[in-house]
mmJSON file of the N, C-alpha and C atoms, coordinates in Angstrom:
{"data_MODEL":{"atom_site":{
"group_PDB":["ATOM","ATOM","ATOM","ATOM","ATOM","ATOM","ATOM","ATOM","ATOM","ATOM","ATOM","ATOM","ATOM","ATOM","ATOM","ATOM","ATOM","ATOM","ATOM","ATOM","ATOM","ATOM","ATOM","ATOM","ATOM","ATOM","ATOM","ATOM","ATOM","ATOM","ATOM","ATOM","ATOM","ATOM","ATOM","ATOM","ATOM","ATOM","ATOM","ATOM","ATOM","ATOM","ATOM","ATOM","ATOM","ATOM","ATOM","ATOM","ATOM","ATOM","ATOM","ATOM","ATOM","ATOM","ATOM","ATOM","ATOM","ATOM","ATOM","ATOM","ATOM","ATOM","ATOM","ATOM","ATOM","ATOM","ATOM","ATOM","ATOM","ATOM","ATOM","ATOM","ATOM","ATOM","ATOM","ATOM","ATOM","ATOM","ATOM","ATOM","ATOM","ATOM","ATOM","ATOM","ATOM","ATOM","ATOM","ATOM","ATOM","ATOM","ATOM","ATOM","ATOM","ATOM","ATOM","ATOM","ATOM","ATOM","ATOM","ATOM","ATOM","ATOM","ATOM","ATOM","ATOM","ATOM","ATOM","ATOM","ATOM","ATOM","ATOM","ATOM","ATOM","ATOM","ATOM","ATOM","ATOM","ATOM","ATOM","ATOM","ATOM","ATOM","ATOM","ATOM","ATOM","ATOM","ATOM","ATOM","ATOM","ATOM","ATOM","ATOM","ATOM","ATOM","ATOM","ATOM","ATOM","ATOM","ATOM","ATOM","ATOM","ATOM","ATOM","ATOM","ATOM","ATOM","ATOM","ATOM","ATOM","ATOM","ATOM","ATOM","ATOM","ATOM","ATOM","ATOM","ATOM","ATOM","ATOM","ATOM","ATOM","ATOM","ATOM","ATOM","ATOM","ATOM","ATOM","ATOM","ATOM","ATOM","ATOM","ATOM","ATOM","ATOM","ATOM","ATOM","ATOM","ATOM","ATOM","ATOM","ATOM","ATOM","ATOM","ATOM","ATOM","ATOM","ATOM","ATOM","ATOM","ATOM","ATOM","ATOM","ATOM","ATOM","ATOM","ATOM","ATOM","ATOM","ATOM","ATOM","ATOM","ATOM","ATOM","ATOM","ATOM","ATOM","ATOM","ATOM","ATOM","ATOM","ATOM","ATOM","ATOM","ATOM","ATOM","ATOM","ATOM","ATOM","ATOM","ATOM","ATOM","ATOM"],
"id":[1,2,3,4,5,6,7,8,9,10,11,12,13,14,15,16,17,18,19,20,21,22,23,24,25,26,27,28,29,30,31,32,33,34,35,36,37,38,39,40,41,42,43,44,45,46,47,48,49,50,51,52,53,54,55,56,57,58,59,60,61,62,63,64,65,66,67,68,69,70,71,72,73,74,75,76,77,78,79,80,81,82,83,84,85,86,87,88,89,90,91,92,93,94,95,96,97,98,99,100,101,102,103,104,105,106,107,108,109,110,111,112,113,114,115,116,117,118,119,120,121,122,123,124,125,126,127,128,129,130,131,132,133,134,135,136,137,138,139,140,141,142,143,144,145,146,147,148,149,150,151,152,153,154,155,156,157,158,159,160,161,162,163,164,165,166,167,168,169,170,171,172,173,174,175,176,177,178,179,180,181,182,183,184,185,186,187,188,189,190,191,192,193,194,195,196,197,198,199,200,201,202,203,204,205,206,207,208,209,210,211,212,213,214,215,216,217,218,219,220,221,222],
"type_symbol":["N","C","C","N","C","C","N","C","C","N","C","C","N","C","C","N","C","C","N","C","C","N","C","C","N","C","C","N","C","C","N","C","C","N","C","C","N","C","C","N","C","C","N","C","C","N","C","C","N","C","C","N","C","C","N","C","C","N","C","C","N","C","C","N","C","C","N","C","C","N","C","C","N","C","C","N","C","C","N","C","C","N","C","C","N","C","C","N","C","C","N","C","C","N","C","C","N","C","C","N","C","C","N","C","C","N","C","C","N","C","C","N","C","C","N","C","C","N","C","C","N","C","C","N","C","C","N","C","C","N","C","C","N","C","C","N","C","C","N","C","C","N","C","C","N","C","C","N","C","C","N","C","C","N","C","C","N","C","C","N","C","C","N","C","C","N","C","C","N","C","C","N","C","C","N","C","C","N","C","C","N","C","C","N","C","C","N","C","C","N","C","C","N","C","C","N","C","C","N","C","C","N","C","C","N","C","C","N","C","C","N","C","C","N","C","C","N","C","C","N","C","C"],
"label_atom_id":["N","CA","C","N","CA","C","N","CA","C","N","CA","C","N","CA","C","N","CA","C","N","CA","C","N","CA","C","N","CA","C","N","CA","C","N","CA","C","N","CA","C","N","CA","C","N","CA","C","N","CA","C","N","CA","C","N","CA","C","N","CA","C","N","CA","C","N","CA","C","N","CA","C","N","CA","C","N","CA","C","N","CA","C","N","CA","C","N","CA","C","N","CA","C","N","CA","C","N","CA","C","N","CA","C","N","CA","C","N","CA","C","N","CA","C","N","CA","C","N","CA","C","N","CA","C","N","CA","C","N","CA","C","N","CA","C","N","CA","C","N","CA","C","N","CA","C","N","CA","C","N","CA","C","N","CA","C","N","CA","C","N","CA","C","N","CA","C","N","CA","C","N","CA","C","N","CA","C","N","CA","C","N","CA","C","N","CA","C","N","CA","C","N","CA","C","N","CA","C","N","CA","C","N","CA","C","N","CA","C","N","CA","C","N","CA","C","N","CA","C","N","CA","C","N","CA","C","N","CA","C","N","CA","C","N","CA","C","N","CA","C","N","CA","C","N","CA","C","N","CA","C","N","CA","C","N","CA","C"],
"label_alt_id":[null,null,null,null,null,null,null,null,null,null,null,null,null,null,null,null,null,null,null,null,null,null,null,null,null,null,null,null,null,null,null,null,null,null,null,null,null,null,null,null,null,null,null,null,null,null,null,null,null,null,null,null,null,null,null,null,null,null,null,null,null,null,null,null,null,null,null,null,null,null,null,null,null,null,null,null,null,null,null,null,null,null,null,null,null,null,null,null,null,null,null,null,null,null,null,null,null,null,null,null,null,null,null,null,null,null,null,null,null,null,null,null,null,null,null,null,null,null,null,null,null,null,null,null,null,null,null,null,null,null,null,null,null,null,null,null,null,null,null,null,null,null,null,null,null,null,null,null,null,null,null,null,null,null,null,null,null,null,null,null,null,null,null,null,null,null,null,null,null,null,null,null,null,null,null,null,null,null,null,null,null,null,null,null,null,null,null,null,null,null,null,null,null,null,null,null,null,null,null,null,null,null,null,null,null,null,null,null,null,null,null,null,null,null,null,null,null,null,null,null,null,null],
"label_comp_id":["UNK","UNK","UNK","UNK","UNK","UNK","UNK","UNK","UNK","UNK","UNK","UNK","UNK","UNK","UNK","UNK","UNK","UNK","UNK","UNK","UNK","UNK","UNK","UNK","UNK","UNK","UNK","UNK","UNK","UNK","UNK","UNK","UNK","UNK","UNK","UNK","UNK","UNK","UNK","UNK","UNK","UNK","UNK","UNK","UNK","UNK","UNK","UNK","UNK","UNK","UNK","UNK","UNK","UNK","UNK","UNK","UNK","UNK","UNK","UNK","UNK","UNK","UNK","UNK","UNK","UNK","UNK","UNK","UNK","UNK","UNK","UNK","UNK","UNK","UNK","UNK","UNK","UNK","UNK","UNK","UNK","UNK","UNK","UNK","UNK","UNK","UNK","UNK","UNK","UNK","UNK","UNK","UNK","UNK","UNK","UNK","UNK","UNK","UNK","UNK","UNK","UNK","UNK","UNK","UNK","UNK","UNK","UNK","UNK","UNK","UNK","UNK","UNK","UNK","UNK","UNK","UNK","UNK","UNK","UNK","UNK","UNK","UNK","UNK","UNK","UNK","UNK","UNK","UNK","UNK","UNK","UNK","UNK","UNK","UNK","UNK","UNK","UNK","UNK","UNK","UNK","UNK","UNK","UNK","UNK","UNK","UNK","UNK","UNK","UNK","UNK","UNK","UNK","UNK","UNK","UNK","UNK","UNK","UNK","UNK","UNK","UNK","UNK","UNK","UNK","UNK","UNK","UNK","UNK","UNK","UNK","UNK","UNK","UNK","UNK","UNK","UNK","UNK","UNK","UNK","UNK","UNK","UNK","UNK","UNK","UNK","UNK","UNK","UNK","UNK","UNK","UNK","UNK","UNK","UNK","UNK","UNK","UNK","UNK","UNK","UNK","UNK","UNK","UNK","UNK","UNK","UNK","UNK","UNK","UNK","UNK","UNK","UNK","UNK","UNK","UNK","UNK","UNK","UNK","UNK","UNK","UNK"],
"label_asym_id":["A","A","A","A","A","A","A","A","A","A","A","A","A","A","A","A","A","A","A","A","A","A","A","A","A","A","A","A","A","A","A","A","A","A","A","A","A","A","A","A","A","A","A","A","A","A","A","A","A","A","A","A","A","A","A","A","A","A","A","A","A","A","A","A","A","A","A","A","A","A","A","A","A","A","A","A","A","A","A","A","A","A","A","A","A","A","A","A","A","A","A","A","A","A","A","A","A","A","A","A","A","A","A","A","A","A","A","A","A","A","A","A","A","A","A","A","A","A","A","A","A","A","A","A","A","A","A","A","A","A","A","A","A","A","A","A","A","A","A","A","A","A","A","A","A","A","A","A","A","A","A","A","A","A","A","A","A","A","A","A","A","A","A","A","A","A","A","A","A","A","A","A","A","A","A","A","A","A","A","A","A","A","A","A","A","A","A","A","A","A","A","A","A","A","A","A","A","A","A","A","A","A","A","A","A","A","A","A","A","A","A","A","A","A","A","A","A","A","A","A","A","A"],
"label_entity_id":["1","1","1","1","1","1","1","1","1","1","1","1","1","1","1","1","1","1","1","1","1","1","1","1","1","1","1","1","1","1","1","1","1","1","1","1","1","1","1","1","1","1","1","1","1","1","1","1","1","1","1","1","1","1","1","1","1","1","1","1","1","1","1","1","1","1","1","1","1","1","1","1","1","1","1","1","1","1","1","1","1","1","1","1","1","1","1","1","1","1","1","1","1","1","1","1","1","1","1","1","1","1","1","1","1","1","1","1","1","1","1","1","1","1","1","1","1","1","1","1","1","1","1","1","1","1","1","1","1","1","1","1","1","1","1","1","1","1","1","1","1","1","1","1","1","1","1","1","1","1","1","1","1","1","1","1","1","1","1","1","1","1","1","1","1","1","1","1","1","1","1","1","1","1","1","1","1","1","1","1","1","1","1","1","1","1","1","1","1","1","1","1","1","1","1","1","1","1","1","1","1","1","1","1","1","1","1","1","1","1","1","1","1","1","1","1","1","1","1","1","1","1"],
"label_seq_id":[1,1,1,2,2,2,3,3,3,4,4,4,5,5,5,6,6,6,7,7,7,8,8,8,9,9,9,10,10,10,11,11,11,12,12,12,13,13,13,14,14,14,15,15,15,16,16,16,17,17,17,18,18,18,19,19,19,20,20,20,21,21,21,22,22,22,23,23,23,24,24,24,25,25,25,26,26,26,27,27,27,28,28,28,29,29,29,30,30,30,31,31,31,32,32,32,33,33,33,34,34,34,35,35,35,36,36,36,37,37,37,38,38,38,39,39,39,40,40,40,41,41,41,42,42,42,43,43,43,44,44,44,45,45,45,46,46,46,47,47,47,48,48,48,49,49,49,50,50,50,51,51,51,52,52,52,53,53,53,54,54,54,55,55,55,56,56,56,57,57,57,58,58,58,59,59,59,60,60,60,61,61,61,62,62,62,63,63,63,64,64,64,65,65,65,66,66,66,67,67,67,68,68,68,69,69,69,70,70,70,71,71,71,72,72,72,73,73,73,74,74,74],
"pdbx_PDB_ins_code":[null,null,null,null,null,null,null,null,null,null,null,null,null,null,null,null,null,null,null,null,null,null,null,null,null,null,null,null,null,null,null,null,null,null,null,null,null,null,null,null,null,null,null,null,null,null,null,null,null,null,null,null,null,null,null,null,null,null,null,null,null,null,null,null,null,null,null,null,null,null,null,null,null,null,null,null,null,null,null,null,null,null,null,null,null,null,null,null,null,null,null,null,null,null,null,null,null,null,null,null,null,null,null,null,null,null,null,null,null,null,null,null,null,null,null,null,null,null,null,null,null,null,null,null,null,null,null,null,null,null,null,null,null,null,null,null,null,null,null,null,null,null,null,null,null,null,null,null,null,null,null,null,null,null,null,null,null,null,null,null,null,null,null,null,null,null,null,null,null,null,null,null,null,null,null,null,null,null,null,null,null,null,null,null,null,null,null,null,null,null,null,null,null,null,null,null,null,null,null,null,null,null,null,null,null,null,null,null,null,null,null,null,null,null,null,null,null,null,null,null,null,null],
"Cartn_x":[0.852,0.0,0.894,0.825,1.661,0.611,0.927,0.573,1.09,0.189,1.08,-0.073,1.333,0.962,0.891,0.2,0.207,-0.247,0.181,0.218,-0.377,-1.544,-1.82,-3.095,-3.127,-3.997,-5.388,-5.943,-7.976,-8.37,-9.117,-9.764,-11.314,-11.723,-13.003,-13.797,-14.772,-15.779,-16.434,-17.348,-17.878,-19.483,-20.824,-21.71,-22.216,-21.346,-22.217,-21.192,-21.377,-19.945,-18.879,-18.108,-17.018,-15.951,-15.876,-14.817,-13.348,-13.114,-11.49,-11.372,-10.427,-9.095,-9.858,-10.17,-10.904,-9.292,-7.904,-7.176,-6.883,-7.459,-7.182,-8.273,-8.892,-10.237,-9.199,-8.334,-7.786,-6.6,-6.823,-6.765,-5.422,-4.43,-3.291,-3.82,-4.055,-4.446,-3.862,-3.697,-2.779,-3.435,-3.622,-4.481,-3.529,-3.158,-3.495,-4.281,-3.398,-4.34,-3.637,-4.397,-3.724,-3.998,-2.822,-3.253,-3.465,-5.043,-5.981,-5.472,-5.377,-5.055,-4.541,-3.559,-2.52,-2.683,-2.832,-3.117,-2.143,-2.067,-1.048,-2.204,-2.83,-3.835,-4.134,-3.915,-4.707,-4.354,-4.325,-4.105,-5.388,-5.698,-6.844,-6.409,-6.659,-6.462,-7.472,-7.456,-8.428,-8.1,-9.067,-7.975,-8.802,-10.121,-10.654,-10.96,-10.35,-9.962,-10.679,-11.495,-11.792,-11.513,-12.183,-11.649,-12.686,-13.507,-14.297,-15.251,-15.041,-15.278,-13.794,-14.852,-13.538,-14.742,-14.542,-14.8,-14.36,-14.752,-14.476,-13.537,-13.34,-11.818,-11.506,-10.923,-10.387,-9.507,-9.889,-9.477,-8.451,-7.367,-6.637,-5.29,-6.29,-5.732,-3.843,-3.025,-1.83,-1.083,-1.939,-1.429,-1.703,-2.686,-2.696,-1.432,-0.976,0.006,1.014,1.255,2.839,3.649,3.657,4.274,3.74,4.107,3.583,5.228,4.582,5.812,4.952,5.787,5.283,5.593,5.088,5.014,5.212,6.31,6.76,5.862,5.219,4.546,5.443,5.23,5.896,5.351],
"Cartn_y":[-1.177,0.0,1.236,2.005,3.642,4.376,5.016,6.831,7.705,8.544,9.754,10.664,12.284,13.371,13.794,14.413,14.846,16.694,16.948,18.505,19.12,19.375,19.506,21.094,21.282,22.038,21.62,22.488,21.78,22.94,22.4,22.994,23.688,24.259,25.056,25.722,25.898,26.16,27.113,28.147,29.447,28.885,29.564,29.41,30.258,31.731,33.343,34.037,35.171,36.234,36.278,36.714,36.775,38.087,38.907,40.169,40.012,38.523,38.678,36.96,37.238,35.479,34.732,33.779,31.966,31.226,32.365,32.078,32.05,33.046,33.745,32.458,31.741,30.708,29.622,29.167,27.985,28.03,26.555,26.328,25.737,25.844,24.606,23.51,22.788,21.672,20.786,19.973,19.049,18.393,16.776,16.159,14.608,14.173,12.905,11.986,10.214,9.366,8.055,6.808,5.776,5.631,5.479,5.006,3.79,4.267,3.156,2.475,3.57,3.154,4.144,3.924,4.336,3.795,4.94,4.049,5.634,5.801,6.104,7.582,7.576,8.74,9.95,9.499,9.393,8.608,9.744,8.388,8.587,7.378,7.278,7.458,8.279,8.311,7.949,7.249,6.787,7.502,8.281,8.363,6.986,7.146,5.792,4.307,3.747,2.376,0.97,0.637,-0.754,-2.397,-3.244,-4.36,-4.608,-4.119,-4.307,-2.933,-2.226,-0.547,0.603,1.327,2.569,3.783,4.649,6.521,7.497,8.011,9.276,9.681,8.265,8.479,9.705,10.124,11.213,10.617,11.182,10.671,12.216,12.142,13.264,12.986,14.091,13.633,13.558,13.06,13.385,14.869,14.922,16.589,17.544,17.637,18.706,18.443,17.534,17.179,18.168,18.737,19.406,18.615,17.78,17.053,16.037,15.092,14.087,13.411,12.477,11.895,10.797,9.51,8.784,9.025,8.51,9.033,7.871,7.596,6.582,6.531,5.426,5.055,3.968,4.898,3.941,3.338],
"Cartn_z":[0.0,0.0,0.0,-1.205,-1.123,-0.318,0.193,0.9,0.421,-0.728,-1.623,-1.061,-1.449,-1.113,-2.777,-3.037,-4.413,-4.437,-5.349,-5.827,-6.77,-7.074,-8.368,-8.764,-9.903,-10.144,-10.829,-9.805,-9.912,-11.181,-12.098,-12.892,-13.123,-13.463,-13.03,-14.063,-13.818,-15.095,-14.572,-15.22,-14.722,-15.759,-15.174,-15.77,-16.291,-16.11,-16.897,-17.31,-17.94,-17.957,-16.832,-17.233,-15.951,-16.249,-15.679,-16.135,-15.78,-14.854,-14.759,-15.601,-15.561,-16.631,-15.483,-16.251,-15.453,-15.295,-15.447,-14.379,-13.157,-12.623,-11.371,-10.65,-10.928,-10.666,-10.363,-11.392,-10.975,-9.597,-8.702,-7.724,-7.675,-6.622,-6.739,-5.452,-5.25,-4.618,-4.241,-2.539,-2.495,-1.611,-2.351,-1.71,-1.42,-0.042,0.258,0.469,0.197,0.121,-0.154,-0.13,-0.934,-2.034,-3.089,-4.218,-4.654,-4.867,-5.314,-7.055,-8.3,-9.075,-9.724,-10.871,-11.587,-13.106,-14.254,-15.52,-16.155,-17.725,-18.236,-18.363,-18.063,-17.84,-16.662,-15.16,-14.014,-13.119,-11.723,-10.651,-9.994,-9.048,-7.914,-6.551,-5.719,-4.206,-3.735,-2.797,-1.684,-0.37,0.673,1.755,2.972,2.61,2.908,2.662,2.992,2.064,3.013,2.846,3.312,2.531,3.329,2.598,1.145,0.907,0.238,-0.555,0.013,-0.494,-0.08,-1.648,-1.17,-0.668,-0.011,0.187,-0.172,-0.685,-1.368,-2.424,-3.323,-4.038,-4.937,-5.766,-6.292,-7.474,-8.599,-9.485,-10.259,-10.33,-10.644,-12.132,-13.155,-14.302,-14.079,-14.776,-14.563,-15.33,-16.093,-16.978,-15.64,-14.357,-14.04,-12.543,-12.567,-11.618,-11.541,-10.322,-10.147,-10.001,-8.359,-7.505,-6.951,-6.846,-6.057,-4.854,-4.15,-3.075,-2.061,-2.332,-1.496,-0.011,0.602,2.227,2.708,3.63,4.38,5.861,6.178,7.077,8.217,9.366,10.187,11.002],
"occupancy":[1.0,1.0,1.0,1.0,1.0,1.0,1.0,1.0,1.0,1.0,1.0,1.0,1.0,1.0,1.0,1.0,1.0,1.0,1.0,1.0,1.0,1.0,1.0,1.0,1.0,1.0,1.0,1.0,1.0,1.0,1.0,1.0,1.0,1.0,1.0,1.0,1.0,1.0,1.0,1.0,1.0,1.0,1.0,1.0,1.0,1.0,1.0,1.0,1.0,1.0,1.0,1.0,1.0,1.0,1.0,1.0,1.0,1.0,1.0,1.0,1.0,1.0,1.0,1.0,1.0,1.0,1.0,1.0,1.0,1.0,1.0,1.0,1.0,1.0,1.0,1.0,1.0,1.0,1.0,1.0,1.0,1.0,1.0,1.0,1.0,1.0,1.0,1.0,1.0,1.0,1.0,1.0,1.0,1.0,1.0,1.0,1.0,1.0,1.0,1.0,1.0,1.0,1.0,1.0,1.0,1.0,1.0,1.0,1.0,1.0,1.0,1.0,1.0,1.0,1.0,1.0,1.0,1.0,1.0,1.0,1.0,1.0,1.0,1.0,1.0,1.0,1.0,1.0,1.0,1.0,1.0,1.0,1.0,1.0,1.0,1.0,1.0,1.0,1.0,1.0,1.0,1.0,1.0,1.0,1.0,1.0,1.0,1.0,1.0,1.0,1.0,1.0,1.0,1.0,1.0,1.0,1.0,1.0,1.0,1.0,1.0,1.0,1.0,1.0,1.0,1.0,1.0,1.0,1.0,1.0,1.0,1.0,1.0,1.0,1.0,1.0,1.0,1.0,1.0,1.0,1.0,1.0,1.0,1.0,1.0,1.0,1.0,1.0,1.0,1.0,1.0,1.0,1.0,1.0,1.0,1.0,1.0,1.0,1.0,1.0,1.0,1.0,1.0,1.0,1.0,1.0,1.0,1.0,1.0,1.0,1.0,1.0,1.0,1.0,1.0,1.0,1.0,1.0,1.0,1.0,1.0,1.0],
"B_iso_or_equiv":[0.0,0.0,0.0,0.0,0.0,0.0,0.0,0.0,0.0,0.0,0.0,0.0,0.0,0.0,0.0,0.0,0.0,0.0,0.0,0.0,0.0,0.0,0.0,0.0,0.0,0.0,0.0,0.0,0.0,0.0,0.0,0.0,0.0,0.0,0.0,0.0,0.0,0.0,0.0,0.0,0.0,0.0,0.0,0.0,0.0,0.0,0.0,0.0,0.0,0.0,0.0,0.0,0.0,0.0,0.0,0.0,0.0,0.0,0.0,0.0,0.0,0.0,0.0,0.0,0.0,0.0,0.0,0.0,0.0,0.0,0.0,0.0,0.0,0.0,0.0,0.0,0.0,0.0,0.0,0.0,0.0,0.0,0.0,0.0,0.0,0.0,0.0,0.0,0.0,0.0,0.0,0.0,0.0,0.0,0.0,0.0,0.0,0.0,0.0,0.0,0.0,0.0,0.0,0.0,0.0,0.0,0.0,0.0,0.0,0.0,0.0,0.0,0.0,0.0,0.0,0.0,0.0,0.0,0.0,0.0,0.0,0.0,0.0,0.0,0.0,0.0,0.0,0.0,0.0,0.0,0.0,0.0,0.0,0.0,0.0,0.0,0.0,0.0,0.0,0.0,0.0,0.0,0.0,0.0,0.0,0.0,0.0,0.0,0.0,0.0,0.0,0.0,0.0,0.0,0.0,0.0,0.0,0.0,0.0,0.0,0.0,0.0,0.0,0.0,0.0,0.0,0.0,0.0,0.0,0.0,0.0,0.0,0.0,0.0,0.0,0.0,0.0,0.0,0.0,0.0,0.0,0.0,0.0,0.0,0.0,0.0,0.0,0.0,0.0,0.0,0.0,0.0,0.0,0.0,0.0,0.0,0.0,0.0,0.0,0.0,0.0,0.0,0.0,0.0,0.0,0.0,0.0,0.0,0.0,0.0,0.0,0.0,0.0,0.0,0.0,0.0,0.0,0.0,0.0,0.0,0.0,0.0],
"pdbx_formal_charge":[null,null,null,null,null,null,null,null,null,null,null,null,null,null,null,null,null,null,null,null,null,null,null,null,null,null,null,null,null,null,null,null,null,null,null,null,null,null,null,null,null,null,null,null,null,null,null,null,null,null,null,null,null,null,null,null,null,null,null,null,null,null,null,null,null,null,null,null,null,null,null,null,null,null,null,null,null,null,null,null,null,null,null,null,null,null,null,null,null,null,null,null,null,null,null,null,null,null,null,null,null,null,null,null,null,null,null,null,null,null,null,null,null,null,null,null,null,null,null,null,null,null,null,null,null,null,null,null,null,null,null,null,null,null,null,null,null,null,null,null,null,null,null,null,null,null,null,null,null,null,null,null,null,null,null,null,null,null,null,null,null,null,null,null,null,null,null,null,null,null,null,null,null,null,null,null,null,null,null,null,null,null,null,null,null,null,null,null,null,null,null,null,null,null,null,null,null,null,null,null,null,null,null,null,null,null,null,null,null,null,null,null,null,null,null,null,null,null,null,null,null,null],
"auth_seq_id":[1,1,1,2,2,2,3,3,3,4,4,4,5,5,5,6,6,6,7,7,7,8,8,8,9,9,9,10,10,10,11,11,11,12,12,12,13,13,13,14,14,14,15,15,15,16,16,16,17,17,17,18,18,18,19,19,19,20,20,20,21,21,21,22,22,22,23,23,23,24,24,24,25,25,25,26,26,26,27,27,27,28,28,28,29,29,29,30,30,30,31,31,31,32,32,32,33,33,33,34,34,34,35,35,35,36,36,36,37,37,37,38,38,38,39,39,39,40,40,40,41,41,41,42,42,42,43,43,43,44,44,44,45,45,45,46,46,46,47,47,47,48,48,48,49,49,49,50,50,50,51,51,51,52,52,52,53,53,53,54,54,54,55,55,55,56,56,56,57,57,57,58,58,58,59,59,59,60,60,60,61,61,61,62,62,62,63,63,63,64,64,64,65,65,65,66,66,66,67,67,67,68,68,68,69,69,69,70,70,70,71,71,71,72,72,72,73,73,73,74,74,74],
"auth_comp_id":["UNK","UNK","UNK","UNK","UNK","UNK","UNK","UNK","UNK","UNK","UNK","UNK","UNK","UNK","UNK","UNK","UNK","UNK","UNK","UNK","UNK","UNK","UNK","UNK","UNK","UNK","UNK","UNK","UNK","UNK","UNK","UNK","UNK","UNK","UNK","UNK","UNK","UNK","UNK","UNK","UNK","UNK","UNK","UNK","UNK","UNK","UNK","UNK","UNK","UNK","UNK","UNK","UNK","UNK","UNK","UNK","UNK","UNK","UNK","UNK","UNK","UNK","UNK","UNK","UNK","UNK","UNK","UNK","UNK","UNK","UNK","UNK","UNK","UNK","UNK","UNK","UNK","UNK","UNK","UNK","UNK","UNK","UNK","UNK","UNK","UNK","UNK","UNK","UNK","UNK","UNK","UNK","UNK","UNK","UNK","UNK","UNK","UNK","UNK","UNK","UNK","UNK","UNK","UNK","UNK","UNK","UNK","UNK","UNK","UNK","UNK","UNK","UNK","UNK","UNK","UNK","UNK","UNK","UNK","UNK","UNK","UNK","UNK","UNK","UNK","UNK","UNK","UNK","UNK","UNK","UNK","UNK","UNK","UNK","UNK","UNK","UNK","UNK","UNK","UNK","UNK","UNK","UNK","UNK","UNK","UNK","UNK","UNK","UNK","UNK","UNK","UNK","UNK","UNK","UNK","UNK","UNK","UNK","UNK","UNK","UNK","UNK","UNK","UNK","UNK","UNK","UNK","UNK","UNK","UNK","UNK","UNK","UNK","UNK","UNK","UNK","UNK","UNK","UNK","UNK","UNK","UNK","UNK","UNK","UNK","UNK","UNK","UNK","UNK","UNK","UNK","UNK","UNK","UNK","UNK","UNK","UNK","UNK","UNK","UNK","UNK","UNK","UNK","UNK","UNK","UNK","UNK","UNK","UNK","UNK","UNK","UNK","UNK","UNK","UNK","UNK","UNK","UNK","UNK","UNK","UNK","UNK"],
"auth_asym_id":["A","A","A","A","A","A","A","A","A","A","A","A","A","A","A","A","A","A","A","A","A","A","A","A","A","A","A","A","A","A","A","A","A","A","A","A","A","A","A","A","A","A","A","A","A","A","A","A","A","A","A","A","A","A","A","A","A","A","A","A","A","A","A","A","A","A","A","A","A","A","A","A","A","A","A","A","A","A","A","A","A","A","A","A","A","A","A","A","A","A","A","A","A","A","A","A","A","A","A","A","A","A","A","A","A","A","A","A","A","A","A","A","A","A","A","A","A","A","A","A","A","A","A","A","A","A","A","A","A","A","A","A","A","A","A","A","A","A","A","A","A","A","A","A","A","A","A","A","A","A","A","A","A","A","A","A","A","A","A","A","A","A","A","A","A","A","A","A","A","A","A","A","A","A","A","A","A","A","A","A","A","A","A","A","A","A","A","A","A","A","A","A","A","A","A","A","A","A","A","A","A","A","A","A","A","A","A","A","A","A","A","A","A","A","A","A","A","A","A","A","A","A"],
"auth_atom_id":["N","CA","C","N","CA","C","N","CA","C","N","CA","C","N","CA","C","N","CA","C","N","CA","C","N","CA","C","N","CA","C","N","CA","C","N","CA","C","N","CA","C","N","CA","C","N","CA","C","N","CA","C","N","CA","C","N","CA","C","N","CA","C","N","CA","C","N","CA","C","N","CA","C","N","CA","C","N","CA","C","N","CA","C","N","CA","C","N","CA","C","N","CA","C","N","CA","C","N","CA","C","N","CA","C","N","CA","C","N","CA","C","N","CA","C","N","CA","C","N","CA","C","N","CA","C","N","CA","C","N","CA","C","N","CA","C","N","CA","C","N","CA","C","N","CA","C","N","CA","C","N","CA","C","N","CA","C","N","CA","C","N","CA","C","N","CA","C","N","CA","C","N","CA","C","N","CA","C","N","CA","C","N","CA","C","N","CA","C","N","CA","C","N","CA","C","N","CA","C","N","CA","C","N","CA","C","N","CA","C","N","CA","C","N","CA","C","N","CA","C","N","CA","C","N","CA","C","N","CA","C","N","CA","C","N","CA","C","N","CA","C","N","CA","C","N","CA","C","N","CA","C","N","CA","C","N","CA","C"],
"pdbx_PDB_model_num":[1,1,1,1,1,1,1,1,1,1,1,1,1,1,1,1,1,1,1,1,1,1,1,1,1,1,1,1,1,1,1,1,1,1,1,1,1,1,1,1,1,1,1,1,1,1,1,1,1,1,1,1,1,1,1,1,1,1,1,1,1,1,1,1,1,1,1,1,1,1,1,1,1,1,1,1,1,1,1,1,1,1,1,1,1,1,1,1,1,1,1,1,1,1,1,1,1,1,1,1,1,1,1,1,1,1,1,1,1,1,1,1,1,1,1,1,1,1,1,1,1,1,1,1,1,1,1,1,1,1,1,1,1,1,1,1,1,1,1,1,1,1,1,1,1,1,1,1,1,1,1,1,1,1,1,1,1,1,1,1,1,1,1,1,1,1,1,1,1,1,1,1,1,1,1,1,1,1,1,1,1,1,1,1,1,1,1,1,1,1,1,1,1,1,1,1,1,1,1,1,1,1,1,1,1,1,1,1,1,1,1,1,1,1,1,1,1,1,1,1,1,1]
}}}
């Protein structure tokens, strides 16, 4: 089981006019968890993990990735 800290930027959508850059909107975000899954796309964090269900996973493309780091559990 990894424990990653990951780094990334959240993306965002507006539903009317807007007078400033739908830059100033985007978020940098850093979310832990276990990773659930890893494909050449996207990873999955879980931070709740059972034997038979997951909670709340998070699915985070890899293009919006800064940083990530596994986390040593002692």
């Amino acid at each position: 089981m990894k424990v990653m800290l990951v780094e990334w930027y959240d993306s965002c959508s507006c539903d009317s006019w807007i007078t400033r850059s739908i830059e100033e909107h985007i978020d940098k975000v850093v979310s832990m968890g276990i990773l659930f899954r890893e494909d050449e796309n996207e990873i999955e964090l879980v931070p709740n993990l059972g034997t038979d269900v997951k909670l709340h996973p998070i699915a985070i493309p890899k293009g919006c990735i800064i940083r990530r780091r596994q986390l040593q559990l002692r």
